[in-house]
N, C-alpha and C positions, 0 to 999 in steps of 0.2 A: 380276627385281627390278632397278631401274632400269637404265641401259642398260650390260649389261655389258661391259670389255673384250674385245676379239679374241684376245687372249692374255695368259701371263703378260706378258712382258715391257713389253707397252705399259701393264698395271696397274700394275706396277712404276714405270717410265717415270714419269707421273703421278703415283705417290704422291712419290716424291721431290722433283716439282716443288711440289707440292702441300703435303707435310707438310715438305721442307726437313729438320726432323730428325724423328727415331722418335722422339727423348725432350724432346719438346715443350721451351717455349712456341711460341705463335705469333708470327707478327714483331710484332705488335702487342700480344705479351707476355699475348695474352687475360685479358682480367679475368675472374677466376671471378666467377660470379653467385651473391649473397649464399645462402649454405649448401646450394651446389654440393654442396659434399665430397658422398660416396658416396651423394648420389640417384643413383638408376638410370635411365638414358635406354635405349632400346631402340628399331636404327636398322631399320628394314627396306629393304633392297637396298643393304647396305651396301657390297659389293664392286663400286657400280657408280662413275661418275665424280664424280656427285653425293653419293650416301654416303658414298664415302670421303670427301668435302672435310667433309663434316659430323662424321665420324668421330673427324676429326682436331682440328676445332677445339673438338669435348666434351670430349674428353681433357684438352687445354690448359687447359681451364675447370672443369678438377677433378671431372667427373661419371664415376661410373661406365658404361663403356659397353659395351653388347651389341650385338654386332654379326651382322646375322642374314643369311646369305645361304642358298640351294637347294645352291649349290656346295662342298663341304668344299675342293678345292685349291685353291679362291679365299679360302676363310677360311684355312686356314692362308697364302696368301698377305699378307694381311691383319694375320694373328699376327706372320708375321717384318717386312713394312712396321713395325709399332709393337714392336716388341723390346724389351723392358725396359718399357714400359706397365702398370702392376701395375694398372689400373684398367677395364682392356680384356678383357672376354667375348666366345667367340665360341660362336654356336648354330645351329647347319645345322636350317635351318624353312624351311617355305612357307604361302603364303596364298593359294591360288590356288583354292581352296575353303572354305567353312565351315567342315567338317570339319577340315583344317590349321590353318587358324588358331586354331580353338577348340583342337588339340590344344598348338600354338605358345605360345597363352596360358597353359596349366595347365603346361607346362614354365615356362616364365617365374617366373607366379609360385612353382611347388616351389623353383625356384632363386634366385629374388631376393626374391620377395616386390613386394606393389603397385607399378607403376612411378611417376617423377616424371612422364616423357614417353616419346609413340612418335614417331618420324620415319617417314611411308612417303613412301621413294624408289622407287616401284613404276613400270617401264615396259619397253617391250621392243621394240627395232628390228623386228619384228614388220612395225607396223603404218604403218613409214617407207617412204619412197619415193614419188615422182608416180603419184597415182591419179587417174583421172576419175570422179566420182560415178558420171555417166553408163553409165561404160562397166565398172563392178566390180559383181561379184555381191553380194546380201544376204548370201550366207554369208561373203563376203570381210569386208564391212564388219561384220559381225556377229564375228568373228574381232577386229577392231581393237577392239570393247569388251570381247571374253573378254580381250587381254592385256591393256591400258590403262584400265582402268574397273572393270569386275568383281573384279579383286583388293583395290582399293581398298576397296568393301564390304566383303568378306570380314573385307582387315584392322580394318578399322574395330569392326566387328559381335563381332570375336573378341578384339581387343583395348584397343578402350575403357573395356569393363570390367572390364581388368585395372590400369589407372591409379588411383593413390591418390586423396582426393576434391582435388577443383581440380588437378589433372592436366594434363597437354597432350599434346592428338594435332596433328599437325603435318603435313600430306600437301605433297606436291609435285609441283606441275603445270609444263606449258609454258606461253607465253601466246600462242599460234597463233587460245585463245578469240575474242581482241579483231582479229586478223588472217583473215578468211575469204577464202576465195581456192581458184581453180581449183586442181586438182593436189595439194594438200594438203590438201581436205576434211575426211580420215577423220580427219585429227591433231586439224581445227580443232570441229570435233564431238563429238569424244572430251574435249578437252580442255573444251571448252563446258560438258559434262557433268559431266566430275568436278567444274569447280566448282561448279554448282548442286549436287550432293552434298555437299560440305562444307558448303556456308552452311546443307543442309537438316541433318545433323548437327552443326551449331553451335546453332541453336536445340533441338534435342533433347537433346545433350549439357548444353543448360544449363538445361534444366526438365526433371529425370529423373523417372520414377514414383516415386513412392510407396516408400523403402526406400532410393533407388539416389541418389548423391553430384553433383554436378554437376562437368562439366571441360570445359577452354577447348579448342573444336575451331579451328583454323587452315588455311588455304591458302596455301602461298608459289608464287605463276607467276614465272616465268624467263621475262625480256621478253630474248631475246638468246640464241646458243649460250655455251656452258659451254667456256672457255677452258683449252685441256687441256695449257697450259704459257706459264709467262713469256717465255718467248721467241717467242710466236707473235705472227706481224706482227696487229695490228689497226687499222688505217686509216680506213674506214669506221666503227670504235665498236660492234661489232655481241658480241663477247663482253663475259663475267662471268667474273670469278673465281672456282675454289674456294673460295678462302679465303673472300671475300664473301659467298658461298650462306652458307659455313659458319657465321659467324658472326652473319650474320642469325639463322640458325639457334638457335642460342645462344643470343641474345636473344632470341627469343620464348619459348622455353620457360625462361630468366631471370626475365622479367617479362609474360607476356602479358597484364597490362594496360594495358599499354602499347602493346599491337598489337593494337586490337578489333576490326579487320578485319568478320568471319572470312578476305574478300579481301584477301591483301598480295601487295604485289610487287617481286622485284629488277629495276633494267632496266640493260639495256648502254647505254653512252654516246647512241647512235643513237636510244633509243625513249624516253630520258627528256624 
C-alpha cells in the first residue's frame, strides 16, 4: 500500500518533516472544510510517504481519520507520529483481494458507519526499476498489475459502497501515463491504466443501479517525485510536497465540485 518506507526510522524521518507537529495545524493553518468535524475519511496505504502527508493534513482539517495499513508496526508507528490526535484510527487491512477488501469494508462500516471519503494510496516498489518491454517476461509484467492496478479494483469494488451517498473515492496515481519511455514501460502502462479505471468508475459511480446512491470518483497523478523533506536540494523543479499532495487532498474530498476531473493533477515546478 503506497510505497512504503525502508524502515522505521526513515517513516519517522518524514513524518516530522512532513507533519512538523503531531498536534496539528498545518503551516497554512488548514482550513477545515465546511462540516469537516467527525466525517470519517478512510486512507488506504497510509503508512506510505504519500498517506502519511494526506494523513496529516485530514487531521488539521478536523476529519476524522482511519488510517489503514497491512503493517501493525507501521500503524502503531503512525499512532505515536500523531500522539495526542483524538481524531486518528488505526486498522490493519488489506485490499489485495476482493475478499479483504469486502472484509476491510464491513469492519469499517461496524466501526464507523458510511464513510465521507476513501483515499487509496495503493503501490509498491515492486514493480520500480529499468525494464525493457522487450526483454521482461509476461509473468514479470503481469506481476506489475497484480501490485499497482489490481488492488486498486479490489479497493474500489469493496469500498465504494461503503461511502455515504455523494461520497468520495479519491485513488492516486503517478503521471509516467503522459511520459512513455523505454525503461520505464511497466510504470507508464500501469499507470495509463489505472487511469482509464477511474474515469471508467467515475461514470459508474455516478449513474448507480437502481437502489445504490451516487459518489464523486477522482484521480489525483503526481506529475514529479514526492519530496521526502524540506531540506532536500531541488534545482531542476522536479519534486512535490507532502503537504501539497495533502492538501489537495483535502480539497477534493472538501468540495469535489469543484474538481470534476475525474483526471486531476499535482505537478512539480518542472512539468507544469
Amino acid at each position: 500500500m503506497d510505497q512504503d518506507f525502508n524502515s522505521r526510522r526513515d517513516f519517522l524521518a518524514l513524518s516530522a518533516a512532513v507533519a512538523a507537529t503531531a498536534g496539528m495545524p498545518s503551516s497554512a493553518a488548514a482550513e477545515a472544510s465546511p462540516g469537516s468535524r467527525h466525517q470519517v475519511v478512510c486512507v488506504l496505504g497510509a503508512s506510505g510517504m504519500v498517506g502519511n502527508a494526506i494523513v496529516r493534513e485530514l487531521l488539521a482539517a478536523d476529519y476524522r481519520v482511519v488510517a489503514v495499513s497491512r503493517d501493525v508496526d507501521k500503524l502503531a508507528t503512525i499512532r505515536a507520529t500523531y500522539r495526542g490526535a483524538a481524531a486518528l484510527e488505526t486498522l490493519q487491512g488489506d485490499v489485495s483481494s476482493d475478499e479483504l477488501a469486502q472484509q476491510l469494508r464491513s469492519e469499517l462500516i461496524a466501526k464507523f458507519g458510511p464513510l465521507r471519503a476513501v483515499v487509496a494510496s495503493l503501490s509498491s516498489r515492486e514493480a520500480d526499476g529499468p525494464r525493457r518491454i522487450l526483454d521482461t517476461s509476461t509473468d514479470t509484467l503481469r506481476r506489475a498489475f497484480d501490485t499497482n492496478f489490481f488492488p486498486h479494483v479490489s479497493a474500489a469494488r469493496g469500498l465504494i459502497p461503503a461511502l455515504e451517498p455523494s461520497g468520495v473515492y479519491l485513488g492516486i496515481n503517478g503521471g509516467l501515463a503522459d511520459f512513455a519511455g523505454a525503461g520505464m514501460g511497466q510504470l507508464s502502462i500501469t499507470q495509463s491504466a489505472l487511469r482509464t479505471l477511474y474515469e471508467v468508475l467515475a461514470q459508474e459511480a455516478g449513474k448507480p443501479p437502481p437502489g445504490g446512491h451516487p459518489a464523486f470518483v477522482r484521480v489525483l497523478g503526481l506529475y514529479g517525485l514526492v519530496d521526502p523533506g524540506p531540506a532536500t536540494p531541488d534545482p531542476q523543479g522536479r519534486l512535490i510536497s507532502g503537504q501539497a499532495i495533502g492538501q489537495r487532498a483535502k480539497d477534493i474530498i472538501g468540495q469535489p465540485q469543484s474538481f470534476p476531473g475525474p483526471s486531476l493533477a499535482i505537478k512539480a515546478r518542472a512539468y507544469s
